[in-house]
C-alpha positions as CSV (number, residue, x, y, z in Angstrom):
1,X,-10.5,1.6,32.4
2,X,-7.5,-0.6,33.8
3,X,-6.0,-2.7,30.8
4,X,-4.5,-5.9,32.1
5,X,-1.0,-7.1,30.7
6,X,-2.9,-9.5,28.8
7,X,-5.7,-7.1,27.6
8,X,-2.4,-4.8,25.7
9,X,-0.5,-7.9,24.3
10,X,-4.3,-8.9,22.8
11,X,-4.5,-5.4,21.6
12,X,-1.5,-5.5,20.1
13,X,-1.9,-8.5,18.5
14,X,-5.5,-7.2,16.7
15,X,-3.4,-4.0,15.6
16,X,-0.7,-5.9,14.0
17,X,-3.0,-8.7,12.3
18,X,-0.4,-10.9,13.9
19,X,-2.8,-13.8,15.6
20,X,-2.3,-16.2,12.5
21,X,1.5,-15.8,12.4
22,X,2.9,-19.2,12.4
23,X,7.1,-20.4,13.1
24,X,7.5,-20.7,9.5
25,X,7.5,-17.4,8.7
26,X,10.2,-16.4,11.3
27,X,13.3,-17.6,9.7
28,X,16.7,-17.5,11.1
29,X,18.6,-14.2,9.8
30,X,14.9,-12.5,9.5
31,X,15.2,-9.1,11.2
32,X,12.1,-7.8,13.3
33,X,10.3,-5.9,15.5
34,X,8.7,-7.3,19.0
35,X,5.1,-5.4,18.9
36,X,4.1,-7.2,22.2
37,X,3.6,-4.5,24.8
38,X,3.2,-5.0,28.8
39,X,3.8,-3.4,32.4
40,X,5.5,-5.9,34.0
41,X,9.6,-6.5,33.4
42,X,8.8,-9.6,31.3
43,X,7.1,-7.7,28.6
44,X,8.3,-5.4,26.2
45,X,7.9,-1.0,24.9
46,X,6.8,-2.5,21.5
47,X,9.2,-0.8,19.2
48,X,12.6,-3.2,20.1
49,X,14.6,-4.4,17.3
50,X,17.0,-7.3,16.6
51,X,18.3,-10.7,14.5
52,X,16.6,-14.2,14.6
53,X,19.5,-16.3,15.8
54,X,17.5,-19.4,16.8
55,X,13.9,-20.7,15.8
56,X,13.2,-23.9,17.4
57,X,9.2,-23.9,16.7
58,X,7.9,-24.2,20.4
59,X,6.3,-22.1,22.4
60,X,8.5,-19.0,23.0
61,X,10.9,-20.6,20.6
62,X,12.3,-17.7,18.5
63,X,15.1,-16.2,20.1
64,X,15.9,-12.7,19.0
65,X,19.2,-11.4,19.5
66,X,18.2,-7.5,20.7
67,X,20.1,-4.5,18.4
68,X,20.4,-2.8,22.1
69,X,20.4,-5.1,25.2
70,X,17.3,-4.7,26.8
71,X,17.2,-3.2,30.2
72,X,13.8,-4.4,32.4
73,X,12.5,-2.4,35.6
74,X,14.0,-4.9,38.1
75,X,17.5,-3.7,36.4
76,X,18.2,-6.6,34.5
77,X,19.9,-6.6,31.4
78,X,19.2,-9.3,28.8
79,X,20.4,-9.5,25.1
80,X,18.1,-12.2,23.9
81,X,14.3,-13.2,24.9
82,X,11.6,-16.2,23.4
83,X,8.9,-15.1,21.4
84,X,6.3,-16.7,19.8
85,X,5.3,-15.6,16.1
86,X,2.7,-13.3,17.2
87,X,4.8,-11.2,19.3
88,X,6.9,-10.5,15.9
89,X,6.7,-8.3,12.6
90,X,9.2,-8.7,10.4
91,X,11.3,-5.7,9.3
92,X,11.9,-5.3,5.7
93,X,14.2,-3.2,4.1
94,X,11.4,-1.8,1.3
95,X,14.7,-0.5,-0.8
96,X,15.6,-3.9,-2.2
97,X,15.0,-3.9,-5.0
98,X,12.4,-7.1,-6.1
99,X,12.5,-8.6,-9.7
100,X,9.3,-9.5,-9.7
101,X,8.0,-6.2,-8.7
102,X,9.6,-4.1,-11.1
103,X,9.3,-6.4,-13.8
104,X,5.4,-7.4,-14.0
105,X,4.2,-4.1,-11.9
106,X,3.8,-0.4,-13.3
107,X,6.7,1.4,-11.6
108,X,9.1,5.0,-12.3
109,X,12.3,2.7,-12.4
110,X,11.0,1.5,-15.7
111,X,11.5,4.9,-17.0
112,X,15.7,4.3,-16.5
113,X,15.0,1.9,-19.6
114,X,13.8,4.8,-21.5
115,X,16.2,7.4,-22.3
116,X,14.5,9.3,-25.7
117,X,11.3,9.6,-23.0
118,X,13.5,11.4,-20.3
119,X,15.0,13.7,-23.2
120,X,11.7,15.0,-24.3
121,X,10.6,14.8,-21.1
122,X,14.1,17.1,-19.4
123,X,13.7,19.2,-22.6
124,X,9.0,20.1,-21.6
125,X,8.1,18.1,-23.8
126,X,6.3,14.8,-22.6
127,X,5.4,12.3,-25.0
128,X,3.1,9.2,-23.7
129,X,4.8,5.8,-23.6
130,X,1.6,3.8,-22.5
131,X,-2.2,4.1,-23.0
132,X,-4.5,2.6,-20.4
133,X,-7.7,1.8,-21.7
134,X,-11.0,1.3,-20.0
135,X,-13.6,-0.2,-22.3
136,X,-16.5,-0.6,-20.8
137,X,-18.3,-0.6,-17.4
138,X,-19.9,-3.2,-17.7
139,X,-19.1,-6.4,-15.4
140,X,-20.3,-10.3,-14.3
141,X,-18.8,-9.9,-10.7
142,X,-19.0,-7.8,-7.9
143,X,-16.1,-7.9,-5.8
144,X,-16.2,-6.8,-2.7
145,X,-12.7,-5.0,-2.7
146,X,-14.2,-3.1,-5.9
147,X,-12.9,0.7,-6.5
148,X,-15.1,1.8,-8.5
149,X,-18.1,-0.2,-6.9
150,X,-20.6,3.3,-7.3
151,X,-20.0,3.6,-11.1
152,X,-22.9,3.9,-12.8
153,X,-22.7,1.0,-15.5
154,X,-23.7,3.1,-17.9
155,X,-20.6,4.2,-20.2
156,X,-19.2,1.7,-22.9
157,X,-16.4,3.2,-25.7
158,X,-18.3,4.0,-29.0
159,X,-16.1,1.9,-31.2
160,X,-15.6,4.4,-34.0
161,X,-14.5,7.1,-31.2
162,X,-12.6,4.3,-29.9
163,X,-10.6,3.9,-33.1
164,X,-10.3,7.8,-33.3
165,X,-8.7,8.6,-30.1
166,X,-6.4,5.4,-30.0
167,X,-5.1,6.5,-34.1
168,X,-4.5,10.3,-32.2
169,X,-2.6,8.5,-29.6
170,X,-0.7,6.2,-31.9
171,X,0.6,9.7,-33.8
172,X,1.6,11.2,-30.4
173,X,4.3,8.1,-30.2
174,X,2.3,5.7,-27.5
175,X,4.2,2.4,-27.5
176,X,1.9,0.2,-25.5
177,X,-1.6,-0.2,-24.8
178,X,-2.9,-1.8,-21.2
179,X,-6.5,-3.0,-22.1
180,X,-7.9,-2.4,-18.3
181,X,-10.7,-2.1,-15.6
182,X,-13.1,-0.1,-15.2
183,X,-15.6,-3.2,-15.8
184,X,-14.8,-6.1,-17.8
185,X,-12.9,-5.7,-20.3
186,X,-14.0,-8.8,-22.4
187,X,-17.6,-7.8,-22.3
188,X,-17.4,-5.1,-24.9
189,X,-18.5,-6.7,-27.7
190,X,-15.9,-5.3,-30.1
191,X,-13.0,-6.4,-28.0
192,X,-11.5,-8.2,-30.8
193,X,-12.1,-6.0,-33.6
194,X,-10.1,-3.7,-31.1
195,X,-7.5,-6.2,-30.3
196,X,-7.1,-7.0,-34.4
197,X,-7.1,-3.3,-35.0
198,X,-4.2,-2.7,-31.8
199,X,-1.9,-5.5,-33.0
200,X,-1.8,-4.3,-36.9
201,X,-0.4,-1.0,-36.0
202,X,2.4,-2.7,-34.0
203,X,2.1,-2.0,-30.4
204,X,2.7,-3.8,-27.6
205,X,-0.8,-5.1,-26.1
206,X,-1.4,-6.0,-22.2
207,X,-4.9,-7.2,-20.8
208,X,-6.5,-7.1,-17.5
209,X,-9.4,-9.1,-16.8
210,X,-11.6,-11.5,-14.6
211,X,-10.8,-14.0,-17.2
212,X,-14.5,-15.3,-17.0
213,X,-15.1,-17.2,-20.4
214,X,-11.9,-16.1,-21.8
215,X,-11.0,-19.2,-24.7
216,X,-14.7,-18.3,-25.9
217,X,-14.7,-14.4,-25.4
218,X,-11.3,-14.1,-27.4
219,X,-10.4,-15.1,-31.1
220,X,-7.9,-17.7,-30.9
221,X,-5.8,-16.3,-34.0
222,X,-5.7,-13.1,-32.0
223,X,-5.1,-14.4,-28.6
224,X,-1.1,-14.4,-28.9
225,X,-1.3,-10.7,-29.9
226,X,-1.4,-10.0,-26.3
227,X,2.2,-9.7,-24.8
228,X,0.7,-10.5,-21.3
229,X,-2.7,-11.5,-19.7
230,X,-3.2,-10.7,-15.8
231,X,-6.0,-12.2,-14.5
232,X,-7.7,-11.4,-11.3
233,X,-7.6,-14.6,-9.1
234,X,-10.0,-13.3,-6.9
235,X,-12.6,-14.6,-9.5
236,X,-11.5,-17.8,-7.4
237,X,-13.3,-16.6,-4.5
238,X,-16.6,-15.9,-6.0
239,X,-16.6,-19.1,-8.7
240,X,-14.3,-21.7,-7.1
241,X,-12.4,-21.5,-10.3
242,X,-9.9,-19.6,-12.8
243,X,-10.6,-20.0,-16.3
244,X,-7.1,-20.3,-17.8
245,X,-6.1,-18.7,-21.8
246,X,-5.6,-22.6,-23.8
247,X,-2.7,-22.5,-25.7
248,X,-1.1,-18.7,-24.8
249,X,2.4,-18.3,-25.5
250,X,3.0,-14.8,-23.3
251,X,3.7,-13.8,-20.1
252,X,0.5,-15.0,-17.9
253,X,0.1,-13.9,-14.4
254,X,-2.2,-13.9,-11.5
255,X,-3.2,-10.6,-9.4
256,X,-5.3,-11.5,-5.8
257,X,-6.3,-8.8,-3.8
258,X,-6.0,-9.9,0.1
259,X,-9.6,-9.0,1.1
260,X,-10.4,-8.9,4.6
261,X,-13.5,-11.6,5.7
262,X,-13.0,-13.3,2.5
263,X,-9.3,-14.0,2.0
264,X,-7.0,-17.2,3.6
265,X,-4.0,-18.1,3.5
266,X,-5.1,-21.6,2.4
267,X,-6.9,-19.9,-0.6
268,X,-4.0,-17.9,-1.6
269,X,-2.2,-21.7,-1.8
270,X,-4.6,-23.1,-3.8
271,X,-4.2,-20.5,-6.0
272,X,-0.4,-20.9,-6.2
273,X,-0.9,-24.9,-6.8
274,X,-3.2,-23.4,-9.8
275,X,-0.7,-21.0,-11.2
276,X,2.2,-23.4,-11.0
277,X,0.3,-26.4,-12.7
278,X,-0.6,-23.6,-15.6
279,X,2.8,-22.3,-16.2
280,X,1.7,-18.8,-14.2
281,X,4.7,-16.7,-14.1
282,X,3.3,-14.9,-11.1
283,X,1.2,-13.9,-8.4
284,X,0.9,-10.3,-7.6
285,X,-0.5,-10.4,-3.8
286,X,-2.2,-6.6,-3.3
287,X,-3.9,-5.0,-0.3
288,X,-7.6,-4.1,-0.5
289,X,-7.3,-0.3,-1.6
290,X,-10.7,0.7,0.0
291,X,-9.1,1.2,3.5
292,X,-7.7,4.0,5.2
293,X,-3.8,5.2,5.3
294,X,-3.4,3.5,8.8
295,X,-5.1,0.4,7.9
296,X,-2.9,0.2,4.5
297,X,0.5,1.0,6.4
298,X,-0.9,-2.3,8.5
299,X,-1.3,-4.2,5.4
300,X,2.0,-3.4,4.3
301,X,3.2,-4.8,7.1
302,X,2.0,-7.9,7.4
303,X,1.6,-9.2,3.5
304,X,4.6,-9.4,2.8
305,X,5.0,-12.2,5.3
306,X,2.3,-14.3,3.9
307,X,3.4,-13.8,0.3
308,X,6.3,-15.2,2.0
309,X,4.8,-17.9,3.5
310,X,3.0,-19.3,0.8
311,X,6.0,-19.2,-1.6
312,X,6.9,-18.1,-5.1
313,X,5.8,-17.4,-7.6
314,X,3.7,-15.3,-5.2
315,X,5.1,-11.7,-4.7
316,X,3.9,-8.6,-2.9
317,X,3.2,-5.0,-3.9
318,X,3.0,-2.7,-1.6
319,X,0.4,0.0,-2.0
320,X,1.1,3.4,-0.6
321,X,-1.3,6.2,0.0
322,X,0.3,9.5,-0.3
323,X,-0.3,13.4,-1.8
324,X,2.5,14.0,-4.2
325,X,3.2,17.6,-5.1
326,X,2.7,17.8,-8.7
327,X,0.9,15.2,-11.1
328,X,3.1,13.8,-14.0
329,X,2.5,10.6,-14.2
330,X,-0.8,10.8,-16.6
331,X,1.8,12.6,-19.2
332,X,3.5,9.6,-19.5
333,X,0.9,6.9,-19.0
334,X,-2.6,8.5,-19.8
335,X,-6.1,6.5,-18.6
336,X,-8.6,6.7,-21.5
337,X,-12.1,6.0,-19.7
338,X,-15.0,4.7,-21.7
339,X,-16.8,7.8,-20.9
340,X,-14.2,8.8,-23.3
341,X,-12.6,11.3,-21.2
342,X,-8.7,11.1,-20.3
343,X,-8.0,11.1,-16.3
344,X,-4.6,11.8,-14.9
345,X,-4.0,8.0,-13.7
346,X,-5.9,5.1,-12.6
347,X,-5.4,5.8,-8.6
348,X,-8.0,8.9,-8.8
349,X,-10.8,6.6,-7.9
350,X,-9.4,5.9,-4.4
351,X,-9.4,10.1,-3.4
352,X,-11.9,10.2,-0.7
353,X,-14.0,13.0,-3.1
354,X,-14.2,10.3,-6.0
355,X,-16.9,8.4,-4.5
356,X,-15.1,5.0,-5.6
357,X,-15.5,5.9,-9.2
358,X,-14.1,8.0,-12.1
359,X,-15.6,11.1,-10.6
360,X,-15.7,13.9,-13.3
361,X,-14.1,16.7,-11.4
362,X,-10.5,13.9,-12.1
363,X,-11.2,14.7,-16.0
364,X,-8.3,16.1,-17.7
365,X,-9.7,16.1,-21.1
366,X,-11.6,14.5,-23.9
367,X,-10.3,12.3,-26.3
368,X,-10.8,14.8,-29.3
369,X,-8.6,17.7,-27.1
370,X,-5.7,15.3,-26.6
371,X,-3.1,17.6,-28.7
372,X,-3.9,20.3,-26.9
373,X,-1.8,18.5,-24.2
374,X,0.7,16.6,-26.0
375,X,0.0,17.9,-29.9
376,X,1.2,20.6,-32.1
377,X,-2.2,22.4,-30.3
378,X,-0.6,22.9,-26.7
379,X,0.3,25.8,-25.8
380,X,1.9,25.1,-22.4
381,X,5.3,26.7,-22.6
382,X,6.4,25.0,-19.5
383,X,5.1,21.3,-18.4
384,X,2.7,21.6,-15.4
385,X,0.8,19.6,-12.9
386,X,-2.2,17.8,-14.1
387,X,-4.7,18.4,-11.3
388,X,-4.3,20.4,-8.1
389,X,-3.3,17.2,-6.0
390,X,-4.0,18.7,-2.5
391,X,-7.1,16.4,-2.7
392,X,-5.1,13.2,-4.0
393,X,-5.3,11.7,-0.7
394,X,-4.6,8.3,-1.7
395,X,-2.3,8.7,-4.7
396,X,-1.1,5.3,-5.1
397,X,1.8,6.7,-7.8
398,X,3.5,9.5,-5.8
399,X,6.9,8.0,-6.1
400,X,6.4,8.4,-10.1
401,X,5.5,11.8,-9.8
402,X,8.5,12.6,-7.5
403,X,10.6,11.2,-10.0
404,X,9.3,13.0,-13.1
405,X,9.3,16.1,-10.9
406,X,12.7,15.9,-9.8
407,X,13.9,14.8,-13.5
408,X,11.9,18.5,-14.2
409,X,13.6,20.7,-12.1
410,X,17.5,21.7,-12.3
411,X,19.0,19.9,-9.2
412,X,21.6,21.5,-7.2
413,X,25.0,19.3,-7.6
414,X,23.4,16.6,-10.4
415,X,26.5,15.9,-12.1
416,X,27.5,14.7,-9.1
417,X,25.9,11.3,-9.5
C-alpha cells in the first residue's frame, strides 16, 4: 500500500511519541535528531543530526544548524531547515553524569565510595552491603504498571524468621536495609517492631511505599529512624492525593512511573507543585517496565524531555533492558522475599519466564542457607554467577554486573588507569 508523505511523517511521529512536544522543550544549544521522514526534497532520511541555533516558537520555528549540510534530490545544499517540535528528539549524551541520579537511585558508581567492599570483593570474597526486604504481599492499590501484578497475595514474613534471617545478615556485615515492594510494605502489621528492631542495631534504614495512611501506620518516635522515605506518586493517580510523613527530618522523595493512558504531563506538574510545597527533595520520573525492549528504548527517548519540561526537582532514570553475562549484583545487594527466600535482584520479575512475579525458578536460597553463600559454610572457591542469565531478558542492572565482573577478572593493561 502507497504511504503518502504525510502518512510517514504521521508514522513517525506515533513511533517517536513526539505529537505532544511543545517549543519549550527545544532550547537553544539542545542537540537533536530530525525523525521526520518523507519522499519529496523538503523532507528528511530521519537520522540527521545538528545544534539548535534559533527557537522562535512559530510554526517551523526551530532552526537546526545540520552536523553535515544536507544535500536534497533537486541538488540543493542547505545547512539549516525549520522544524516544529515534533519533527525533533533530543540527543542526550547518557554519559553525563546526573547528581540526582547517582545520588537517590541504586547504581555500580556507588561502589567507588566503597573501597573495603571492592577488596573483599577483588580478593572472592563478597560481603553484602545492602539488604532489600520485601515484607509482605499484601497491598490497597493496584496499579496498572504493577510488576508483580500475578503474585499470589499469599506470602507475609513470619516475624520471628524475619528477625532470624535479618540478625544472619547483620553478622555477614550488611550496612543498610531498603524496606521494599513486593506489596505494601506498611501493611505488615509488625512493621514497627521491625523498624525499632532495624534501628537498635545501627543500620541505615530506607522505605519504599504507597504512603497510604503513613502518619497513622508508623510510630512517630520511630519515624526519623528512617534515613529516606520514597513514596510512589502514582498513588496520585488512583486517590487524587499524596499522604505526606508530618514532621520527617530525612531525605523524602517522590518516584512516578510515566504510565501510558493514565499519565500527563499536567499531572506530573501537579505533582512537582506538591513536592516543592512539602520540602520533596526529588522526583524520580521512571518508564513503565512492563513493555518490550523497543518500546523502553522509546521511553528512554522521550522522558527525558518531559522531566525536562516540567522542571526540577523532577529527574529521569532511564531503565534499560539487557542480558548481562554473569549475575553479581545480588552478592552485594541481596532481595529477601517474604516467601522468605533470597532472589538474585529485584529486576527478576520483569524476565519474560517470571510471569510478573517472584517466580521460584529466580530463588537463590533460603534465608536459613545464607552462609552457605557468604558464611563460613560456602564452599565456592572461586565467586560465580548467581543464575544462568541467558533467560534475564530484561535485566534492569546489567551495568552493575559488568562492573563487578570486570572488577573480578585480571584486566589486560589495568595499571594503566
Amino acid at each position: 500500500m502507497f504511504k503518502s508523505v504525510g502518512d510517514l511523517i504521521e508514522e513517525q511521529k506515533t513511533i517517536h511519541s513526539t505529537k505532544n512536544y511543545t517549543y519549550d522543550m527545544f532550547p537553544v544549544g539542545t542537540r537533536v535528531q530530525v525523525i521526520t521522514k518523507g519522499q519529496d526534497m523538503y523532507f528528511f532520511a530521519g537520522t540527521e543530526t545538528g545544534v539548535i541555533i534559533k527557537n522562535t516558537t512559530k510554526y517551523l520555528g526551530i532552526i537546526v544548524q545540520f552536523d553535515e549540510p544536507r544535500k536534497f534530490k533537486d541538488g540543493h545544499v542547505q545547512t539549516t531547515f525549520g522544524f516544529l517540535p515534533s519533527d525533533l528528539i533530543v540527543l542526550k549524551d547518557t554519559n553525563i553524569p546526573n547528581k540526582k541520579l547517582h545520588t537517590y537511585s541504586s547504581n555500580g558508581r556507588k561502589l567507588l565510595r566503597h573501597g573495603n567492599l571492592l577488596a573483599f570483593w577483588n580478593a572472592g570474597m563478597p560481603t553484602p552491603q545492602s539488604l532489600q526486604v520485601a515484607l509482605t504481599e499484601k497491598c490497597n492499590l493496584s496499579c496498572k504498571f504493577c510488576s508483580v501484578v500475578n503474585r499470589e497475595k499469599k506470602y507475609e514474613f513470619d516475624y520471628n524468621n524475619l528477625i532470624e534471617a535479618t540478625k544472619r545478615f547483620i553478622i555477614l556485615g550488611i550496612k543498610t536495609i531498603e524496606i521494599t515492594g513486593g506489596g505494601e510494605s506498611l501493611l505488615y502489621p509488625n512493621f514497627n517492631q521491625y523498624l525499632d528492631f532495624i534501628s537498635k542495631n545501627n543500620l541505615k534504614i530506607g522505605l519504599i511505599t504507597n504512603g497510604i495512611g503513613i502518619n497513622e501506620r508508623i510510630d512517630k518516635k520511630l519515624l526519623n529512624k528512617l534515613a529516606w522515605i520514597r513514596i510512589s506518586a502514582n498513588v496520585f493517580d488512583y486517590k487524587n492525593k499524596i499522604d505526606i510523613p508530618e514532621n520527617y527530618t530525612g531525605t523524602l522523595g517522590f518516584s512516578y512511573c510515566w504510565t501510558d493512558g493514565i499519565s500527563t504531563i499536567d499531572r506530573l506538574k501537579e505533582i512537582r507543585e506538591i513536592a516543592l510545597t512539602n520540602n520533596v527533595k526529588y522526583i524520580r520520573l521512571v518508564p513503565n517496565c512492563l513493555g518490550n525492549k523497543k518500546e523502553q528504548e522509546e521511553k528512554n527517548i522521550f522522558l527525558p524531555l518531559i522531566a525536562t519540561q516540567v522542571g526540577e526537582p523532577v529527574f529521569y532514570q532511564p531503565k534499560i533492558f539487557d542480558t548481562p553475562t554473569n549475575c553479581y549484583w545480588g552478592y552485594i545487594k541481596p532481595f529477601l522475599y517474604c516467601d522468605e527466600h533470597v532472589y538474585p535482584c529485584s529486576s527478576t520479575v520483569l524476565n519474560t519466564d517470571a510471569n510478573k512475579q517472584f517466580n521460584t525458578s529466580y530463588r537463590w536460597c533460603h534465608w536459613k542457607d545464607i552462609e552457605k553463600v557468604w558464611g563460613v559454610e560456602c564452599e565456592q572457591v572461586e565467586i560465580k554467577s548467581i543464575i544462568d542469565t541467558s533467560k534475564c531478558d530484561h535485566c534492569v542492572f546489567t551495568g552493575q554486573n559488568n562492573d563487578l565482573d570486570y572488577a573480578l577478572h585480571e584486566q589486560e593493561q589495568e595499571d594503566f588507569v
